[in-house]
C-alpha positions in Angstrom: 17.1 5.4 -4.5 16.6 8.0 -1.6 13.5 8.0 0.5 12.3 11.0 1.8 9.0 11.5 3.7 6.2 12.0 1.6 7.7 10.4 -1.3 5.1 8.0 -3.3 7.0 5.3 -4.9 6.0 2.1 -7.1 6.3 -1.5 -5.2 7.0 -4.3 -7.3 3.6 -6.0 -7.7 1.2 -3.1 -6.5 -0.3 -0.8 -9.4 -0.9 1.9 -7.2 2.1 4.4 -5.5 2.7 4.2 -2.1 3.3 6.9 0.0 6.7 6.9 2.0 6.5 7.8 5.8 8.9 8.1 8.3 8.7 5.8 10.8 8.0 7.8 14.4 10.1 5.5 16.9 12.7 4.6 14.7 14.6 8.0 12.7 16.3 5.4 10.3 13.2 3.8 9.3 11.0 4.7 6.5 6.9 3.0 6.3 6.2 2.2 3.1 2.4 0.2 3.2 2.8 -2.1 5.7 6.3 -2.8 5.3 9.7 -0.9 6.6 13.0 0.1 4.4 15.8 2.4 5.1 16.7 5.6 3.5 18.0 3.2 0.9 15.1 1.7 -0.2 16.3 -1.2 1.2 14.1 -3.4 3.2 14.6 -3.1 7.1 16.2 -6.4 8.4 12.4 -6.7 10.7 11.3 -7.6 7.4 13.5 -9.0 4.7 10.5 -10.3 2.5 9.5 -6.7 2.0 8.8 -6.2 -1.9 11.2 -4.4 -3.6 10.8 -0.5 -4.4 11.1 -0.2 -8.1 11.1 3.4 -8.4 10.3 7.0 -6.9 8.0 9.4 -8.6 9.3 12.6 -9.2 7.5 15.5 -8.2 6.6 16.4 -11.1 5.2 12.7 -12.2 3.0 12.9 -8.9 1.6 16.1 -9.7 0.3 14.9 -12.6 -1.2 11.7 -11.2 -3.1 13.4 -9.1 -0.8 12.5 -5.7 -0.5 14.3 -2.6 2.7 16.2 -2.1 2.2 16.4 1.9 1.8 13.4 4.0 -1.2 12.5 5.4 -1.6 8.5 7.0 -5.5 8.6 6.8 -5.1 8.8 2.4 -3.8 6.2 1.2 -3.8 7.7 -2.5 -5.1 9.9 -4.3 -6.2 13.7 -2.8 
C-alpha cells in the first residue's frame, strides 16, 4: 500500500479512518494518528509497535463516507 498525503486509511483495531499526513521534518515520514509509517505503510523504526494499516480508502469510498479529500490536522474525521 502507497501513502499519500491526505489519504484516510483503516488501522487495525480503530473503527474510524485515519487521515494520512506527511510528516513536516522528515519527507519520508508519513503521520498516521499518533504514530509514523513510511510511504510503505510500514511502521517507522521510532515506532515498531505502530498498528498495522489494513487498508486505504479509495477516493471514491471516502466520498461516500463523508471524508475529507484535503488535509486539514485540526479534523480528525469527518467534514
Amino acid at each position: 500500500m502507497r501513502l499519500y498525503e491526505s489519504a484516510w486509511v483503516l488501522i487495525e483495531g480503530q473503527e474510524q479512518p485515519v487521515q494520512v499526513s506527511r510528516d513536516r521534518n522528515n519527507a519520508a515520514a508519513f503521520n498516521v494518528g499518533d504514530w509514523q509509517y513510511d510511504i510503505d505503510g510500514r511502521p517507522m523504526k521510532t515506532n515498531p509497535d505502530a498498528p498495522r494499516l489494513l487498508k486505504i480508502l479509495s477516493l471514491q469510498a471516502a466520498r461516500e463516507a463523508g471524508l475529507r479529500q484535503d488535509y486539514n490536522k485540526d479534523i480528525t474525521i469527518g467534514i
